[in-house]
N, C-alpha and C positions, 0 to 999 in steps of 0.2 A: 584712464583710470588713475586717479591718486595714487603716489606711493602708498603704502603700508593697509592697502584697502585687500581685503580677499574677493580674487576673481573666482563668479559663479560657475560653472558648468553644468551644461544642461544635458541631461542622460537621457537617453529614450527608454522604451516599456520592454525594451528585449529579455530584458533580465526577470520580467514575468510571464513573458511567454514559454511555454514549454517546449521543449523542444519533440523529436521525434520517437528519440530515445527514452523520452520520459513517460510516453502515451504506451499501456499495456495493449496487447492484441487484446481481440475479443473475449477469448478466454478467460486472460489474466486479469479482466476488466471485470469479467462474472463473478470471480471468485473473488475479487475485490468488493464486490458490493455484497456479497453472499457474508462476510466476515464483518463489513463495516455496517449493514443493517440488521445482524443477529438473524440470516431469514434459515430455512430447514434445509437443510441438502436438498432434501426432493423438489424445494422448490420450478428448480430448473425444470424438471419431469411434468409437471402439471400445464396441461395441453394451454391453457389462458396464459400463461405465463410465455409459450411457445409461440403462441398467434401474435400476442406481442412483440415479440420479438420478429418475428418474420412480419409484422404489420411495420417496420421500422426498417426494413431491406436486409438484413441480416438472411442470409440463405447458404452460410455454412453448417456444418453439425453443432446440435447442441448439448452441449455435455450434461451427462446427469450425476447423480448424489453420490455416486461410487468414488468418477473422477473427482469430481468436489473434493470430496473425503480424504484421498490419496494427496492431492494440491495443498490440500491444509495442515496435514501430518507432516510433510516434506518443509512447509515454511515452517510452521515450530520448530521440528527440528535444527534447520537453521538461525532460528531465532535464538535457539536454546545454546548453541552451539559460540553464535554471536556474544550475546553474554557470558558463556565460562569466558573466552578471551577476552573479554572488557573485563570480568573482574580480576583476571589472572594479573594483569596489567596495571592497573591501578587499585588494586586493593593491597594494603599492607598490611594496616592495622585495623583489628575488629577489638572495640569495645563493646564489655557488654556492664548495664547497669541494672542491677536489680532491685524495684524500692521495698520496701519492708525491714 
């Protein structure tokens, strides 16, 4: 290579694979699609929704709208919790402008 050239490197795809630590159990997975598709807590509970899932291998317990419920109260809370310390942190100054 010519002097004052930039040498390329070639990265591979690892940095988009997930790792193992990134993949939620099945549970975590439920309740992740239960938040990210808007579906009803009971969801879970409805037998079609159930053969499904056991028509896919899945033959652990399947949690219903209760646990849902509890999982979801417990993340906000933390979410909520998340944010006071992000604003405590980086909020200084609040303006406020009023037109009129």
């Amino acid at each position: 290579m010519a002097s004052g050239s930039m040498e390329r490197v070639q990265s591979g795809l690892d940095k988009f694979i997930k790792s193992k630590e990134d993949i939620p159990d099945f549970e975590g997975a439920m309740v992740n699609w239960i938040i990210d598709t808007c579906q009803l807590f009971i969801t879970l509970e409805k037998p079609k929704f159930k053969l499904m899932i056991r028509s896919a291998g899945y033959t652990g317990p399947i949690i219903g709208g209760d646990t849902i419920t509890k999982r979801v109260l417990s993340r906000v809370e933390v979410s909520e919790s998340d944010l006071v310390a992000l604003l405590n942190t980086t909020c200084n100054i609040i303006a406020i402008s009023f037109d009129g």
